[in-house]
C-alpha positions as CSV (number, residue, x, y, z in Angstrom):
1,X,41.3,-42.7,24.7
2,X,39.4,-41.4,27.7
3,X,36.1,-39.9,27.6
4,X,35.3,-37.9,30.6
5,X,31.8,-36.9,31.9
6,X,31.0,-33.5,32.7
7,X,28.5,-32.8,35.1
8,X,25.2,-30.4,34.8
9,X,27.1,-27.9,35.9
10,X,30.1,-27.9,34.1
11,X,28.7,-27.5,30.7
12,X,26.2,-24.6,32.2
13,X,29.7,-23.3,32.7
14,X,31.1,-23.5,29.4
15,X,28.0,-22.2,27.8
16,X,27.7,-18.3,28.1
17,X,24.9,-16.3,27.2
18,X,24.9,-13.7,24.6
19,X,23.6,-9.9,24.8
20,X,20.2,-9.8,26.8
21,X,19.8,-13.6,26.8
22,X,18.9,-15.0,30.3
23,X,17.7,-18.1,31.4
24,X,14.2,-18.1,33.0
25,X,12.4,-20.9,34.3
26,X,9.7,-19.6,35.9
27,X,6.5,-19.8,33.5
28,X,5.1,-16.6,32.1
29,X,1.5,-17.3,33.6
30,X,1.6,-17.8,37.1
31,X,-1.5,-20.5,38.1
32,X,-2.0,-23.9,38.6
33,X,0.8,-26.4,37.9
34,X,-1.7,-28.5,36.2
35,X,0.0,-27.6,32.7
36,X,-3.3,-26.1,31.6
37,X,-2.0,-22.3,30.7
38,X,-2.8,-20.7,34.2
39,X,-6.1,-20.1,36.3
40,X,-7.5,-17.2,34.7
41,X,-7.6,-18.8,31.5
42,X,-11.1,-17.9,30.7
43,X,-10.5,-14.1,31.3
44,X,-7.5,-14.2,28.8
45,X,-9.4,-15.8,26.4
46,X,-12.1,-13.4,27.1
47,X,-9.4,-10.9,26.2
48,X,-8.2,-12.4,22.7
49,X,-11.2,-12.8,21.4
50,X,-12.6,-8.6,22.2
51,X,-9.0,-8.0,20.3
52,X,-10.1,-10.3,17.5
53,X,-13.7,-8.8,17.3
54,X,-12.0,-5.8,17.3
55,X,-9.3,-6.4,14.4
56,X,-12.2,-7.7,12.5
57,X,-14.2,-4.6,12.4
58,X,-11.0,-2.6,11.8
59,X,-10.4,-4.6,8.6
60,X,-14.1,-4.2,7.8
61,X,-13.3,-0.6,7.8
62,X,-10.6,-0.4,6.2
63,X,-12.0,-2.6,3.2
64,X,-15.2,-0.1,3.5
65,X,-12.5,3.0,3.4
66,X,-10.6,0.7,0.0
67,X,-14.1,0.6,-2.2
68,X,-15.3,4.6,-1.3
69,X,-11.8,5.2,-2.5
70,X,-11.7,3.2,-5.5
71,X,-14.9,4.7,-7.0
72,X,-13.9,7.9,-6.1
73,X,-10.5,7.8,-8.1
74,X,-12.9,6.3,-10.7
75,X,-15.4,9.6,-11.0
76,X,-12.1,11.4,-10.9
77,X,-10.3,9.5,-14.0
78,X,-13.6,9.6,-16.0
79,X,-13.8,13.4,-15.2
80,X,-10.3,13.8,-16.6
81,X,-11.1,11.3,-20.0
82,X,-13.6,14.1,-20.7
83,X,-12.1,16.7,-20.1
84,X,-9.6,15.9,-22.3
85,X,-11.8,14.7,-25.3
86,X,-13.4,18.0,-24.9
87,X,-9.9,19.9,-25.1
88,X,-8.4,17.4,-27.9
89,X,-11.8,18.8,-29.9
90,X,-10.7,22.0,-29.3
91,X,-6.9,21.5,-30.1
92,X,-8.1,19.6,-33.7
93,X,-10.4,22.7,-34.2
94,X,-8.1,25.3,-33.7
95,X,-5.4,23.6,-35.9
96,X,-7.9,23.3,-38.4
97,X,-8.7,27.0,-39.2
98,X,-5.2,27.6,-38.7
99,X,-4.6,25.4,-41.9
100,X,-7.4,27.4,-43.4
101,X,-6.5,30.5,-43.0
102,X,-2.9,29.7,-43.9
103,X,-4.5,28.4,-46.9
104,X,-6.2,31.6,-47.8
105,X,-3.0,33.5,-46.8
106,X,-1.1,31.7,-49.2
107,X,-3.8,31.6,-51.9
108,X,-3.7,35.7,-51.8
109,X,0.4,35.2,-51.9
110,X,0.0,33.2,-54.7
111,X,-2.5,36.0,-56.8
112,X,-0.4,38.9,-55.8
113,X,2.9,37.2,-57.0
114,X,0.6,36.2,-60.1
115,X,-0.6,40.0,-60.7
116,X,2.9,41.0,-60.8
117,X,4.5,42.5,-64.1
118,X,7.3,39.5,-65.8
């Protein structure tokens, strides 16, 4: 059984990238080799953290926006509740004298077919 060694560049070879896939070795933050992130460092830190200040107060908003809209919908349901109570009085009231005065309607049936000759 032999083994054979392939070089760097032989299996770079065999390997082929995919789609958009490349191979960059460059860093993404030109600077200092140091390994500390780049030279302007404190500038995009400065950066991150006006984004930060600024997703905080849009959240504050937004949870600001939430509440004014939650007791809004509130007045709105409670308006509604009350309405309806008001228009489920009406309803049982007209059904009421509805049954009365088909009570009295059939009370004068009932005379009328008792007046009559046998």
């Amino acid at each position: 059984m032999s083994t054979k060694m392939h070089s760097t560049s032989n299996i770079l070879a065999l390997v082929k990238p995919t789609g958009d896939a490349t191979i960059n070795p460059t860093p993404r933050y030109k600077g200092d080799s140091s390994g500390g992130g780049g030279g302007n460092m404190e500038a995009r830190i400065a950066k991150l953290e006006a984004t930060t200040e600024h997703i905080q107060s849009d959240a504050t908003e937004i949870k600001l926006d939430a509440r004014e809209s939650s007791k809004e919908s509130r007045k709105s349901i409670e308006g509604i509740r009350s309405d309806m109570r008001i228009d489920f009085k009406w309803t049982i009231g007209g059904f009421i004298m509805l049954l009365g005065a088909m009570t009295g309607g059939f009370k004068m049936l009932y005379t009328a077919i008792e007046a009559l000759p046998k």
